[in-house]
C-alpha positions in Angstrom: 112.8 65.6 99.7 116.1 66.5 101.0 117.9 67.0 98.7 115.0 69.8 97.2 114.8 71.3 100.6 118.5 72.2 100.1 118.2 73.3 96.7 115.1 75.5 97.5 117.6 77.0 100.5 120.5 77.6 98.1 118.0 79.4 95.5 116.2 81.3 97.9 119.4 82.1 99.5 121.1 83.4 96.3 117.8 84.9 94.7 117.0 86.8 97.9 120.6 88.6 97.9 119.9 89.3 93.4 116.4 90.5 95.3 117.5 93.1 97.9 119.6 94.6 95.1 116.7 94.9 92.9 113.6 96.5 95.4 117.2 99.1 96.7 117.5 99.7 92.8 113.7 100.9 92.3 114.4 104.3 93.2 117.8 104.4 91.6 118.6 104.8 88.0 121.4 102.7 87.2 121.8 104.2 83.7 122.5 107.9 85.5 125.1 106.4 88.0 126.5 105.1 84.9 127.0 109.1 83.7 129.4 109.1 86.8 132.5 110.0 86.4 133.7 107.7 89.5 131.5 104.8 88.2 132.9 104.6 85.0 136.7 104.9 86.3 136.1 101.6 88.6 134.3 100.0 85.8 137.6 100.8 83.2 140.0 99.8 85.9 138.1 96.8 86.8 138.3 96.2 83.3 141.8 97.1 82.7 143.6 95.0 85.3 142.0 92.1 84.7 142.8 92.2 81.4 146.1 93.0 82.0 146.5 90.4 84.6 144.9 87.3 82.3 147.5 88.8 78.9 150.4 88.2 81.6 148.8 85.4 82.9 149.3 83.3 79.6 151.7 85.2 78.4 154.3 84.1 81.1 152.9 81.0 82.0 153.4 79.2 78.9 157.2 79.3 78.9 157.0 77.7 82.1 154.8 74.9 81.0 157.1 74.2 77.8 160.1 74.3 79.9 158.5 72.3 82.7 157.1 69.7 80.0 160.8 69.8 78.1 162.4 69.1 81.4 160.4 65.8 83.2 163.4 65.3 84.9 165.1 67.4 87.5 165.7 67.8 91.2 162.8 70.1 93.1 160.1 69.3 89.9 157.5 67.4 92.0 157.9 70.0 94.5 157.5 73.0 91.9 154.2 71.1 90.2 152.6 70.7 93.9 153.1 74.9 94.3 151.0 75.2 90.6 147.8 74.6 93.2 148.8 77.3 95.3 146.1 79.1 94.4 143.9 77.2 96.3 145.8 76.3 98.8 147.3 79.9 100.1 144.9 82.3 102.2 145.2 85.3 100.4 146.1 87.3 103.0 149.0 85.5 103.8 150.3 85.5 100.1 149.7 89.5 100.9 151.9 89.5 103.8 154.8 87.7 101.4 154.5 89.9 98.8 155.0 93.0 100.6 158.1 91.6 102.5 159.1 91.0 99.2 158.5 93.7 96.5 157.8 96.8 100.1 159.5 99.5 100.6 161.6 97.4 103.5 161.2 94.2 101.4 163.7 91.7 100.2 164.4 93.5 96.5 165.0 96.7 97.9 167.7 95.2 100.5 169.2 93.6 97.5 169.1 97.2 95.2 170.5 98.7 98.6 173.3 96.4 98.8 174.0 97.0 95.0 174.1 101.1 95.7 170.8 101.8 94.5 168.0 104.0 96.2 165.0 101.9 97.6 161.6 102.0 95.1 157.8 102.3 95.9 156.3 100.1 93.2 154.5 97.9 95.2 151.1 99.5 96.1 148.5 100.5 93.0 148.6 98.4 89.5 152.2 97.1 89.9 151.0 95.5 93.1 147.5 94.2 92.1 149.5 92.6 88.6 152.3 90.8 91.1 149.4 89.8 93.8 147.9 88.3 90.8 150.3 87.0 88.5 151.5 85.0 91.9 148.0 83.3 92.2 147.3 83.2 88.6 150.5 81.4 86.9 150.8 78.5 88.5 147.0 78.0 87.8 147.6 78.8 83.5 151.0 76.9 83.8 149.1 73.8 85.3 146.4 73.7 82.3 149.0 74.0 79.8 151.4 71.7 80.8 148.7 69.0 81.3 147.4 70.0 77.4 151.1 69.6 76.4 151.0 66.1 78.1 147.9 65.2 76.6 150.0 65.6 72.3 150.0 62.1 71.5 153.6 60.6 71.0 153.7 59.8 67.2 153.3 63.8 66.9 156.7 64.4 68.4 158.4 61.7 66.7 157.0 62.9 63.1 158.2 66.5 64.1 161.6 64.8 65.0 161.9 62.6 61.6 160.7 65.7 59.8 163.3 68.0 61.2 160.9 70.5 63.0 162.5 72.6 65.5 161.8 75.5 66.8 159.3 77.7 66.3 158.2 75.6 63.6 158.0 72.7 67.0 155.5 75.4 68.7 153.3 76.5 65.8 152.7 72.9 64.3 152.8 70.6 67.5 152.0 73.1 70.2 149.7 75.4 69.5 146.9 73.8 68.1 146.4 72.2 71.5 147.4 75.6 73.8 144.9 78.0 71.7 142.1 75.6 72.4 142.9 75.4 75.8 143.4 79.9 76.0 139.5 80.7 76.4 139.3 78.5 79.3 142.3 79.9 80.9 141.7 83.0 80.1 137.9 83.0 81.8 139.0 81.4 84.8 141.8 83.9 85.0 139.6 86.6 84.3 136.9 86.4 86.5 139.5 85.6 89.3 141.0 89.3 88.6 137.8 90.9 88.2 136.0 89.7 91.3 139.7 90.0 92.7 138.9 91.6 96.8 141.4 91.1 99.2 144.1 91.7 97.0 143.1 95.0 95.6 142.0 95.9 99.2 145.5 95.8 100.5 147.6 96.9 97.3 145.5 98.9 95.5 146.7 102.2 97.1 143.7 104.7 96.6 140.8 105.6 94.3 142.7 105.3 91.2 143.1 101.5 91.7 139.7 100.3 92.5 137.6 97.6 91.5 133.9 97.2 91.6 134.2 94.7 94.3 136.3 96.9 96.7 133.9 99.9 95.4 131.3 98.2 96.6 132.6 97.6 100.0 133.7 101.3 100.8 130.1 102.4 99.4 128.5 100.1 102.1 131.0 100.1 104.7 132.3 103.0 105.3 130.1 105.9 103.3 126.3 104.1 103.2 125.8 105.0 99.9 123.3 102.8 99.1 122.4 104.0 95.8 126.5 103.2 94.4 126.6 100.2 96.1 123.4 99.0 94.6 124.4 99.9 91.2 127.6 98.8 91.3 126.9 95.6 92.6 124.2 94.9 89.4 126.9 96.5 87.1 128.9 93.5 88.2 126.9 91.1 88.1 125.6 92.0 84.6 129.3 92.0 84.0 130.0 88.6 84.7 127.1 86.8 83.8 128.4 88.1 80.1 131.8 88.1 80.7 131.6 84.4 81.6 129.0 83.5 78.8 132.1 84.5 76.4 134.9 83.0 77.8 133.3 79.5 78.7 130.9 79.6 75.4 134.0 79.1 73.4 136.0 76.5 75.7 137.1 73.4 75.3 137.1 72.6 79.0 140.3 72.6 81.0 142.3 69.6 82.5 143.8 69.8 85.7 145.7 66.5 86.1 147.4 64.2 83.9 151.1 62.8 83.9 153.7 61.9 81.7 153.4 58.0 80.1 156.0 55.6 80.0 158.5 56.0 77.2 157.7 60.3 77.1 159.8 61.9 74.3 159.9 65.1 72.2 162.6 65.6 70.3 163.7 68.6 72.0 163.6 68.0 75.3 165.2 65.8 78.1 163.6 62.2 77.7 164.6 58.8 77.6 165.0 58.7 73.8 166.4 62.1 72.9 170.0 63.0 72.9 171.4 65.1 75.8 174.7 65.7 74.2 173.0 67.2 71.0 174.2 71.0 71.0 171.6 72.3 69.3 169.8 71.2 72.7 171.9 73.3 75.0 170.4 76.8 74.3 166.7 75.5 74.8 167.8 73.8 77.8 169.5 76.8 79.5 166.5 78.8 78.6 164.6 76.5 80.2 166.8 76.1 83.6 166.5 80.3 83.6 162.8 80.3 83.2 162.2 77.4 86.4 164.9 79.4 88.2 163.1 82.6 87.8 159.6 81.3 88.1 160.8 78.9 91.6 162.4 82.5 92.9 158.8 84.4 92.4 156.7 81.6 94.3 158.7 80.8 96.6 160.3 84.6 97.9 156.7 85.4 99.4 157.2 82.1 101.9 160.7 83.0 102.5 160.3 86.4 103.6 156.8 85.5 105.9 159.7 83.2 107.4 161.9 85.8 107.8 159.9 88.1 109.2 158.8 85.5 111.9 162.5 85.1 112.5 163.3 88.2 113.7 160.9 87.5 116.9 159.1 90.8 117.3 155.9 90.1 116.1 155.5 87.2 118.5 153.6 89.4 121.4 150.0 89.8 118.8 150.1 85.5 119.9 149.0 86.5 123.5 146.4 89.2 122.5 142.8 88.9 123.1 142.0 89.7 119.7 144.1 87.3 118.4 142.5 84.7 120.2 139.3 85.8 119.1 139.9 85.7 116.0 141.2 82.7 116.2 138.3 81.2 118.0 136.0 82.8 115.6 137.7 81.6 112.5 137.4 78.0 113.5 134.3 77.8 114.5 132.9 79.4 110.9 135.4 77.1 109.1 133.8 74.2 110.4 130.2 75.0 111.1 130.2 76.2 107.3 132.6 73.5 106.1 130.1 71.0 107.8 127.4 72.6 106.6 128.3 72.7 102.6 129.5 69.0 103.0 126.3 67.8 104.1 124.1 69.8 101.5 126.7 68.8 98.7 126.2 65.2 99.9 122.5 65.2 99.9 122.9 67.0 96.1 125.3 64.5 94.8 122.4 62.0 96.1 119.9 63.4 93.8 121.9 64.3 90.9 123.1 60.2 90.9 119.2 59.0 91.4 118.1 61.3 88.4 121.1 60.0 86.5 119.9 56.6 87.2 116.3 56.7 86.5 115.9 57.3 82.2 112.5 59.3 83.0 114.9 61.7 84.7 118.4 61.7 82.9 117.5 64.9 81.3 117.1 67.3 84.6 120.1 66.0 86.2 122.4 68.5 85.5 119.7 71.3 86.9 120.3 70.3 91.1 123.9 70.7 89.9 123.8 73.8 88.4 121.6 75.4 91.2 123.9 74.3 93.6 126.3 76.3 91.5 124.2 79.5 91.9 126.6 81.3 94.1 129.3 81.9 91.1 127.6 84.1 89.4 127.6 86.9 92.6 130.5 87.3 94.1 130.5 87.1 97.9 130.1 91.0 98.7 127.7 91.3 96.1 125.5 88.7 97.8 126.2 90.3 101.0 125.2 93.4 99.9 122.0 92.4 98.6 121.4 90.3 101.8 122.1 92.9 103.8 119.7 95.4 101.6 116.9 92.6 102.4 117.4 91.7 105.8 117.8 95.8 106.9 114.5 97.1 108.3 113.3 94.0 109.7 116.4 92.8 111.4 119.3 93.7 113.7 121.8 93.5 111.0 124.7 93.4 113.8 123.2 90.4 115.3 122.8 88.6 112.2 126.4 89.4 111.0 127.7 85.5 111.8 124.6 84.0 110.4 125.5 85.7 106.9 129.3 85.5 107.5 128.6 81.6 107.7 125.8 81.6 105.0 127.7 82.9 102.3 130.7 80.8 102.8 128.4 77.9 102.9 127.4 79.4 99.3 130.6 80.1 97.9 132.3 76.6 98.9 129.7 74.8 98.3 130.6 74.3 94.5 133.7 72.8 95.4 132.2 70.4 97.8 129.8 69.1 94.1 132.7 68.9 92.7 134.5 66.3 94.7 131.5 63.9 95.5 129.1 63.9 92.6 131.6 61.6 90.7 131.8 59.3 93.7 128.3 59.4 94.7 127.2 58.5 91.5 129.4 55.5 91.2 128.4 54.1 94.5 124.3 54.5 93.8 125.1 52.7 90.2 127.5 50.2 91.6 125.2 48.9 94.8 121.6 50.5 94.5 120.1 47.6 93.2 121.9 45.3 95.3 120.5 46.8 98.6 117.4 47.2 97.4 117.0 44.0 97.0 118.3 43.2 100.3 115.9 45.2 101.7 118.4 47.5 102.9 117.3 51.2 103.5 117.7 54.7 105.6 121.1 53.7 108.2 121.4 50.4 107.4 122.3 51.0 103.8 124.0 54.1 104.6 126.4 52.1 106.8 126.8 49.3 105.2 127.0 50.4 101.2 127.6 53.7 100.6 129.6 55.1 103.8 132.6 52.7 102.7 133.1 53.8 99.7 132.3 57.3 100.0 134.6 57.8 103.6 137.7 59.4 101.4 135.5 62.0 99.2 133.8 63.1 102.2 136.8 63.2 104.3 138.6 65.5 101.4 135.5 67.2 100.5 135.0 68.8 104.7 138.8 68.9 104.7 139.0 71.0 101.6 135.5 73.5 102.2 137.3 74.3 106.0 140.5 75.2 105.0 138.7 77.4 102.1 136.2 78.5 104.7 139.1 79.7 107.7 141.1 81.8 104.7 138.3 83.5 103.4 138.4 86.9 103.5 135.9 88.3 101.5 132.2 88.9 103.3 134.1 89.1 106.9 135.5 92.6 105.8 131.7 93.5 105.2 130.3 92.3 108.5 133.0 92.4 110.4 133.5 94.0 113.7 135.5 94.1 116.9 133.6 91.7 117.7 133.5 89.6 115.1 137.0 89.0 113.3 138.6 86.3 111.9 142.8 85.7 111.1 142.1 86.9 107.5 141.3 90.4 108.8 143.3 90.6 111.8 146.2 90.1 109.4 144.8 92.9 107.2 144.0 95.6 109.9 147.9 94.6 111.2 149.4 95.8 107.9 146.9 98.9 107.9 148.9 99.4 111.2 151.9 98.8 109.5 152.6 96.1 112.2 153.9 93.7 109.5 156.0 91.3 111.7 153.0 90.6 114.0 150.8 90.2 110.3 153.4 87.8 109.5 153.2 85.3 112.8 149.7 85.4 112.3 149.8 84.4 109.0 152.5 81.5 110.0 149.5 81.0 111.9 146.7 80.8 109.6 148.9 78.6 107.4 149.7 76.1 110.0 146.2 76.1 111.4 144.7 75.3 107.2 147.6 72.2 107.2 146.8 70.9 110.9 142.8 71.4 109.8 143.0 69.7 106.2 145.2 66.6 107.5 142.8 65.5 110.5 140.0 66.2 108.9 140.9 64.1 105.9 142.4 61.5 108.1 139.8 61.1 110.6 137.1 61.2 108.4 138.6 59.7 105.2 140.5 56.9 107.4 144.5 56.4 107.6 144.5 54.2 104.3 145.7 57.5 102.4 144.5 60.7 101.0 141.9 60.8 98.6 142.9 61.8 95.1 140.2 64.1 93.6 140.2 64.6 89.7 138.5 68.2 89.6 
């Protein structure tokens, strides 16, 4: 009972925002907004940078893998692996913030041409911006799946190449390849999406019309020109978009791998292992290549941190720490990281709950997967698309103003809520096979069992589940810059309304900030829930 009340509330939730677009769309016709001139030019560019951003994407990320795989062994690697989640890890609003001190007109490169005699460059905002924003984000991802496929060659296939004499490209068609292209359409749709539905960073470094998506479309139709009719269409447009665009991609994966390590006794015969030979010189070209392409690629993901650093340094943005509405936001951001990080732990909980009893009983093995993939719902709209429709629904009956936190914390709920499956359905489901039967025959039920069999085993998952959905929740800046107000902000858009100021060291100590505030958040969470034993290590 539970566990369908939840699911009924996650359909309803999701339906109802797919059902406000619909009844706005009645008196609309979608295919003359598609005649549009304006319409068509945010579809292409929607189109056209994620595209461009996924062909980059790969394109530079698998030299990094190979040279990362070629190279097990080097000072900083560990550390250079754990920035390959950053993607998950970094509000994007504070990689923002980075970037421009970086790539701006006042950023790091330009001080550097400046030093060297050159004039300064504006490259940053439009295109070139939204392809950096992304290809930061986006790399490390591609560069994790590939390495781990390049982990996953089995040895006698290096040491056949070796006794054979293949080198080369030879090496990368016969030994690499076959195992990269089946792990491309994956990538590639993860990537893809990512760019498409791409928000915050178009928001900030897109620059003007020419550089718009449908997302950011969406929210200047609703936000700040009520056009109802563009809104509506483009939000269907995208979700019509999606649904297909993800049916592609993912119908033709092999599923993707995000963890695996090297084996005892790793070799490839061009590469530095135990069994290869260092002093070979036919190895030293690859291996400079490969100490370039670390060097450049450490130097991209790490200038963003230096120069939020930097900026902090210089001690003038300090004064935004005693503002009201940086308290407020700070208040408010905390308060809809937890209520909705609470909130999708529990429902993913009492999900995981029935997906592992239907997976235990053979009447029901079959339907298993559907709590799952309801739960799931929210990934095929993303977040200002639901909002809009919400919105569209919830109109003329209510105060939208006064319902603004309600959806803030709804839709996060929606949109994290995936991850939360993700981590304790595996966990769950070995904890109901493993002691069910036991406490059932102990006539152990409701608390008692709770307490006693399932709450030991499941403290770490639960711990990193709430600790992972708040830090998510707290950088989120997606539906806040639809319902936000003055009185209702969180970091995310205080930072962004600071650079539309072009207040950018006060943006960066708020983003020092926001980054401090996700570590503090994730570590006692996961330690006060999940115990002081040690972290829990999710397989995703």
């Amino acid at each position: 009972m539970p566990g369908t009340m939840v699911l009924l509330l996650v359909g309803i939730s999701v339906i109802g925002g797919f059902v406000g677009l619909i009844f706005e769309s009645g008196s609309i016709a979608i295919i003359d907004q598609l005649q549009k001139p304006y319409i068509r030019s945010v579809i292409q560019f929607t189109l056209w940078q994620a595209a461009l951003s996924t062909s980059l994407s790969l394109l530079f990320a698998f030299p990094l893998a190979r040279a990362l795989h070629r190279r097990p062994h080097f000072f900083g690697r560990s550390i250079l692996l754990r920035l390959t989640s950053i993607s998950l890890i970094v509000p994007t609003m504070v990689a923002i913030i980075g970037i421009v001190g970086v790539h701006g007109r006042s950023g790091l490169v330009n001080d550097f041409l400046g030093v060297l005699g050159f004039p300064r460059q504006d490259y940053l905002y439009g295109l070139n911006g939204i392809l950096i924003a992304h290809l930061f984000f986006n790399v490390p991802l591609v560069t994790r799946l590939f390495l781990n496929g390049l982990m996953e060659i089995p040895q006698h296939q290096w040491r056949l190449a070796s006794h054979l004499g293949v080198t080369g490209f030879n090496l990368v068609s016969r030994v690499e390849w076959p195992v990269i292209r089946g792990l491309i359409p994956g990538a590639a749709g993860i990537v893809f999406l990512l760019c498409f539905t791409s928000f915050a960073i178009v928001l900030a470094l897109g620059g003007g019309p020419q550089s718009t998506t449908l997302e950011v479309a969406i929210y200047q139709a609703l936000r700040f020109d009520f056009n109802l009719s563009t809104a509506v269409s483009l939000s269907l447009i995208q979700i019509v978009l999606c649904v297909a665009l993800g049916f592609v991609f993912f119908s033709s994966s092999n599923g993707v791998k995000l963890q695996s390590e090297h084996r005892p006794g790793f070799y490839r015969p061009d590469g530095d292992s135990i069994d290869s030979a260092s002093s070979v010189p036919g190895l030293i070209v690859p291996r400079l290549l490969d100490i370039a392409v670390i060097l450049i690629a450490t130097l991209f993901l790490l200038s963003p941190f230096l120069a939020v650093v930097l900026k902090v340094l210089h001690g003038k943005g300090f004064a935004i720490l005693a503002h009201s509405g940086f308290l407020k936001a700070l208040e408010t951001s905390v308060l809809i990281a937890f209520v909705a990080g609470t909130i999708a732990t529990v429902f993913a909980l009492v999900i995981a709950q029935m997906v592992a009893t239907l997976r235990l009983n053979t009447r029901y093995q079959s339907v298993a997967v559907i709590p799952e993939l309801v739960g799931m719902m929210a990934l095929i709209m993303p977040p200002i698309t639901l909002g809009t429709g919400l919105f569209l629904l919830f109109r003329s009956t209510t105060d939208i103003s006064t319902l603004g936190p309600a959806l803030v914390v709804g839709i996060n709920v929606l949109f994290i809520l995936p991850f939360a499956l993700r981590i304790l359905i595996p966990p769950v489901h070995q904890q109901k096979q493993r002691f069910d039967r036991l406490s059932q025959g102990l006539g152990m039920s409701g608390l008692n069992q709770w307490r006693w069999v399932f709450w030991p085993g499941l403290r770490k998952p639960l711990g990193y589940a709430l600790a992972v959905t708040t830090t998510l929740s707290i950088g989120d800046m997606g539906v806040i810059a639809l319902f936000g107000t003055d009185n209702l902000s969180t970091l995310p858009l205080l930072i962004y309304r600071l650079l539309g100021n072009y207040r950018l060291d006060q943006a960066a100590v708020v983003a020092v900030v926001l980054c401090l505030l996700c570590l503090i958040i994730f570590v006692i969470i996961e330690r006060f829930i999940g115990g002081k034993e040690g972290h829990y290590n999710a397989k995703t």
